[in-house]
C-alpha positions, 0 to 999 in steps of 0.5 A: 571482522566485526565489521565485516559481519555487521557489513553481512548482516546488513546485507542479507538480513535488511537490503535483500528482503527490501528489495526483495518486496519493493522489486516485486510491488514495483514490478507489477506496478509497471506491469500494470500500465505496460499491459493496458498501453500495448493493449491501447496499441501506445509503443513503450520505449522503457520499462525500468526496474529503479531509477538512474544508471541502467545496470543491465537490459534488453530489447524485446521485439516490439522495440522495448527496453527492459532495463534494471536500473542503479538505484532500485527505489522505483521504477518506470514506464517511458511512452513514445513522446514522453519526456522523461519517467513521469509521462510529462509529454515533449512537445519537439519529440512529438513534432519531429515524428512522423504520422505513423509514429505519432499514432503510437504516442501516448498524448495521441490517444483518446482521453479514456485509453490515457486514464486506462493506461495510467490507471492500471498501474495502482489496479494491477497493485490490488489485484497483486495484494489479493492474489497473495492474500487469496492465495495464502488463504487458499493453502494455509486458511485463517487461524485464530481465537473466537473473538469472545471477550474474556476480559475487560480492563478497567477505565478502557475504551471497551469498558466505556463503550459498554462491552462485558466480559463473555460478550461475543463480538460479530461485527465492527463498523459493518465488517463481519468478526470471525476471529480475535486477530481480526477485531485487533486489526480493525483496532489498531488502525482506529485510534480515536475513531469511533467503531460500532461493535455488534456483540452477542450477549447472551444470544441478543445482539447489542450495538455499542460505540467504541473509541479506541484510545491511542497507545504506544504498543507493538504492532508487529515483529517488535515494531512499536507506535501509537495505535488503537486500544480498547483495553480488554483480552481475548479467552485464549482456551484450546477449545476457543482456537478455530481453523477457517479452511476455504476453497479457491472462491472463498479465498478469492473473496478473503483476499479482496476483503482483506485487501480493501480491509488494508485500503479502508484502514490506509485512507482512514489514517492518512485522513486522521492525520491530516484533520490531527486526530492520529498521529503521524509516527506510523508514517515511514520512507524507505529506511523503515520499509527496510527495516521492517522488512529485515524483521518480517524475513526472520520469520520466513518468507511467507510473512515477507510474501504477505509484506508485499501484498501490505505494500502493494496496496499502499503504493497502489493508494499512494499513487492515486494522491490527487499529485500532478506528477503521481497516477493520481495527478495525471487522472486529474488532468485527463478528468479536467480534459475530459471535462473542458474538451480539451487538454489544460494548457502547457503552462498549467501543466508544467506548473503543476508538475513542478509543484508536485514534485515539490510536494514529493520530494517534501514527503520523502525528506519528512519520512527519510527524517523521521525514520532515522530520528527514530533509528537514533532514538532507538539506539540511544 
């Protein structure tokens, strides 16, 4: 019986909220490149939700099938001509069509409408993420504490930056401050880059270089990592809390900042642990999407909504890696043809899918490794 509901709990608690979020990112993604390729007149021969053993399907009127797929880690859009769901192009199948079917394969297509078709899967991602965020902004607005300082702890990054209790912070790096939750955000995702504060001090507005410290600390619904410190407390009074409200503009331009907050704030670690200023314990495959999935729909589905969007653009950012067989890989290439007049040879081409399916599939195993060292860690 125990394992029956642990079995239930599994279930309805972590996989359906996954799949949940991953159907719905992956789902525009796919959505992305279908739209701009039946706008270029490319037919499309699949459009998949997961990978491997259809599950069930359709055709539409145009010759499409639209199919789920076993394994839901994914998805895909087949082009005519393709030869498989990464677009590498086969050269017999285009061979053998006829002049009217050839018009319709991708690798027919000017280079521009190629690079549009590719590029529209990690765009359509943004434009979800800002859509969710605008339109959370739109109903519920944005709550928070005026981000004054209430106090500094001592030896802290703040402390060392010069920043005083009764300081009121206006701006991080640029980036107008309205609340405390969202000097936090910035913070979090910038250990040991420096931030330039902007603060009110007493009505003069005073520039002051913070670097926040790396700490292990919870981040969100009890999920804990090494993040950005800088050691002080916000005044958390009634009369501090304030409620932003906006209309369908407003909301529209908070949710392109906050999904370009999420982008900026991506690239910046992804770049921290590449040059090892940051560590890389934030990086997570599917086992810790799930996970955090789990606990984010235990809060409803609100936050889960919000999740996606959070995905969204990570998988719109993961996608643009410069990786032969990723969108970003393919818009190398088509940037070289554009640039040499002609395409890189078949040989250069397959060779460089092979690689970055190595790489790929190297990331997945690092990921998949960490995330069940760290499911071991937490349970011992």
């Amino acid at each position: 019986m125990d394992l029956l509901v642990s079995a239930y709990s599994l279930v309805v608690g972590t996989i359906v909220p996954f799949l949940f979020v991953l159907t719905i990112v992956v789902f525009f993604h796919e959505l992305g490149h279908f739209a701009v390729a039946r706008w270029c007149n490319v037919k499309v021969d699949a459009f998949a939700v997961g990978f491997g053993k259809e599950i069930f399907g359709w055709y539409d009127k145009k010759g499409t099938r639209w199919k789920l797929c076993m394994i839901p880690l994914g998805g895909y859009v087949k082009f005519a001509g393709d030869e498989n769901a990464a677009s590498v192009p086969s050269r017999e199948l285009i061979a053998s069509m006829s002049e009217e079917e050839r018009k319709t394969a991708f690798i027919a297509k000017a280079v521009w409408q190629r690079a549009a078709i590719v590029a529209a899967g990690p765009i359509a991602n943004f434009l979800l993420a800002i859509v969710i965020f605008a339109a959370l902004f739109a109903s519920a607005g944005k709550q928070g504490l005026v981000p004054v300082v209430d106090e500094v702890f001592p030896d802290g990054a703040a402390e060392r930056g010069g920043i005083h209790a009764g300081d009121i912070v206006k701006e991080i790096d640029g980036r107008e401050i309205h609340t405390f939750g969202e000097l936090r955000q910035i913070v979090l995702m910038n250990a040991n880059n420096p931030l330039v504060f902007e603060v009110d001090r007493g009505g003069k507005l005073v520039s002051l270089t913070v670097t926040p410290d790396a700490k292990e600390k919870e981040v969100f619904f009890g999920e804990r990592q090494m993040a950005g410190d800088i050691g002080l407390r916000g005044n958390a009074d009634p009369e501090n809390i304030i409620h932003i409200k906006y209309g369908p503009i407003g909301a529209l331009g908070e949710g392109v900042k906050e999904t370009y907050r999420i982008m900026d704030g991506t690239v910046s670690y992804i770049w921290g642990v590449i040059t090892q200023r940051q560590s890389a314990d934030q990086l997570g495959g599917p086992i810790r999407v799930a996970e955090i999935s789990g606990k984010v729909a235990d809060h409803g589905i609100i936050p889960l909504i919000s999740l996606a969007a959070v995905l969204s653009v990570s998988i719109g950012l993961i996608n643009l890696a410069p990786i032969p067989i990723l969108d970003g890989g393919h818009l190398v290439f088509f940037a070289a043809e554009a640039l040499r007049g002609k395409p890189l040879s078949e040989r250069v081409q397959d060779v460089g899918f092979r690689i970055g399916l190595g790489l790929v599939l190297m990331l997945m195993v690092f990921v998949t490794w960490r995330d069940i060292l760290r499911l071991v860690s937490n349970d011992s």
